[in-house]
N, C-alpha and C positions, 0 to 999 in steps of 0.2 A: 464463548460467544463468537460465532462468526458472522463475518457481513450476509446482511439479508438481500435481496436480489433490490427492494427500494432503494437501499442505500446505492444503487448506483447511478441516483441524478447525483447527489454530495460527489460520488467519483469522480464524476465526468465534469464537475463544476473545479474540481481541485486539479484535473486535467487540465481542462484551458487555461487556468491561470500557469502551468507549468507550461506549458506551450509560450505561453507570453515572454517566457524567458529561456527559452532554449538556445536559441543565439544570443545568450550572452553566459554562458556555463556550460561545463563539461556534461554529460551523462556519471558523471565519476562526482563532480560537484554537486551536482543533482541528487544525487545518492544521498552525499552528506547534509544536505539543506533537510530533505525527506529524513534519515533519523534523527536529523538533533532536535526535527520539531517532534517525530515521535516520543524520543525520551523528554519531553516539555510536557507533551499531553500525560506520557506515563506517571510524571512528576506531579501534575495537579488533577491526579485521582484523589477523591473520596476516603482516605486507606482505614478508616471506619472498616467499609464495604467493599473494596477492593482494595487489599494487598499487592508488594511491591512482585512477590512469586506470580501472586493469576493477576496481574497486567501484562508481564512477559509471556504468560501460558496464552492471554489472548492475542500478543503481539504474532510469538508462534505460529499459531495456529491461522492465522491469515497472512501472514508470511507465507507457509507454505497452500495454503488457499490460492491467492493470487498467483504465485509461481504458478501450479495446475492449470489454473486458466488460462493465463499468457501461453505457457504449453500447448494448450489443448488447441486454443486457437492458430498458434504457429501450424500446427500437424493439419488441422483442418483448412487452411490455407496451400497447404503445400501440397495438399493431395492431388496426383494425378500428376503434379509437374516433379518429372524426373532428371 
């Protein structure tokens, strides 16, 4: 499953709260704060219905999703300035 284009009010609301704290943490702490809560959320899956393999398959796979897009938008940003 990956993020659907809705889910990006939820993004932008988990943005500003991360904004709220940018001067007072690293981008390197930032990092850490963002996976320990991702492995909390992986951790209080359903594993019924989702297993501990496809939580990491979806972690994945939006990992490298957002990567993409942070990309795409750097290049489309940059275009033209040389």
């Amino acid at each position: 499953m990956l993020a659907k284009p809705e889910h990006e009010v939820a993004y932008n609301d988990l943005i500003q709260l991360l904004r709220e704290h940018a001067e007072k943490v690293t981008s390197v702490e930032m990092l850490a704060i963002a996976s320990n809560m991702l492995g909390k959320l992986v951790a209080m899956q359903d594993q019924r219905m989702i297993t501990p393999s496809i939580a990491m398959e979806i972690v994945v796979k939006n990992m490298e999703e957002g990567n993409k897009q942070v990309i795409e938008n750097l290049r489309l940003k940059s275009e033209g300035n040389a």
